[in-house]
C-alpha positions in Angstrom: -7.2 138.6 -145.3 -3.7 140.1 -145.5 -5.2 143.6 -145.1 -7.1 142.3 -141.6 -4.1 140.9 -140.7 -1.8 144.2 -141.3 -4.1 146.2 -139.4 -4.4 144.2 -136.6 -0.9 144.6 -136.5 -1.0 147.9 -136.4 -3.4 148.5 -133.7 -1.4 146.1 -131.7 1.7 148.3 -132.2 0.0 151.2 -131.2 -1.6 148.9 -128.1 1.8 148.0 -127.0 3.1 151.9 -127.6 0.0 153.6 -126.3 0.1 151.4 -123.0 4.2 151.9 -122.1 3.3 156.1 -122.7 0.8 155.6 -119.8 3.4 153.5 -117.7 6.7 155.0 -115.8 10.1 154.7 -118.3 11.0 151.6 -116.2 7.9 149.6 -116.9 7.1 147.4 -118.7 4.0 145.0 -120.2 3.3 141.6 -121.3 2.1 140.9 -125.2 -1.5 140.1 -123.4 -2.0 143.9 -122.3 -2.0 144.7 -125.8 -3.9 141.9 -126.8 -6.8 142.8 -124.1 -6.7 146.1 -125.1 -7.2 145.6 -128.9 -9.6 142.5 -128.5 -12.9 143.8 -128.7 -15.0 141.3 -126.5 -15.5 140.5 -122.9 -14.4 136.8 -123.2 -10.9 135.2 -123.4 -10.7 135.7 -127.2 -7.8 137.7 -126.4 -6.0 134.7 -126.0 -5.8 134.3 -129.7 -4.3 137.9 -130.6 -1.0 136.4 -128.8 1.2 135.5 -131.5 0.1 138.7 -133.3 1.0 140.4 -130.1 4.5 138.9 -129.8 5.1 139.4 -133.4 4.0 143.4 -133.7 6.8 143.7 -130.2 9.2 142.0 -132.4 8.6 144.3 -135.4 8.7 148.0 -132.8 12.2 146.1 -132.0 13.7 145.8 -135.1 12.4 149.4 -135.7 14.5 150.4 -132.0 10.8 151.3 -130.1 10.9 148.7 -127.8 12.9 145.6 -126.3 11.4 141.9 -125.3 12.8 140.9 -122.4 13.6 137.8 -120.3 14.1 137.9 -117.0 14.7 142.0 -117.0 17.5 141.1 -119.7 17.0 142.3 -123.3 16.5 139.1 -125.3 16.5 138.3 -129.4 13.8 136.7 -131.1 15.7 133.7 -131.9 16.9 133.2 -128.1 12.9 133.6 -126.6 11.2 130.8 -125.3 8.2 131.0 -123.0 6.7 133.9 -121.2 8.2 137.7 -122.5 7.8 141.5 -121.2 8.5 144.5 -123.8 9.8 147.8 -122.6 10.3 151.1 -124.2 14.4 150.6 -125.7 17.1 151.7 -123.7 18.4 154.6 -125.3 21.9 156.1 -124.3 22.5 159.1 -123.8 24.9 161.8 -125.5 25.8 162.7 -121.9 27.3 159.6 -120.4 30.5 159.2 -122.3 29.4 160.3 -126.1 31.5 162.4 -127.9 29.5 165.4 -128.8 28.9 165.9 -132.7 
């Protein structure tokens, strides 16, 4: 079961990546995009890949992919109650104020 559960996992991280690729820099999705697009069936049994969902966003944040967000506001996993978006991370850039290396 473990091995079910790590790739399903995986295909969720590379839902959530695959669909912000095919959105503008500035979007962003809900955990159920990449739930529908992973579930296999045309009924609601999406609704159960949501906690999987949530959790494989949380693990492409700790790796710096993407950020959950609140409200448009970056949030952390221990501060998140009810309904989250994910976006690609904010990355800054070298140009705005970085010293060059």
């Amino acid at each position: 079961m473990e091995e079910l559960d790590r790739q399903l996992g995986q295909r969720l991280e590379q839902a959530i990546m695959s669909l912000l690729e095919r959105r503008a820099d500035t979007a962003s999705i809900c955990p159920s995009d990449a739930a529908r697009e992973v579930y296999e069936g045309d009924d609601d049994g999406w609704r159960a890949l949501m906690e999987p969902a949530r959790r494989a966003a949380w693990r492409l944040v700790n790796v710096g992919e993407v950020e959950v967000t609140q409200g448009g506001r970056a949030v952390v996993e221990t501060e998140t109650r009810g309904p989250v978006r994910i976006r690609r991370a904010r990355r800054r850039s070298r140009e705005h104020g970085s010293r060059p290396e």
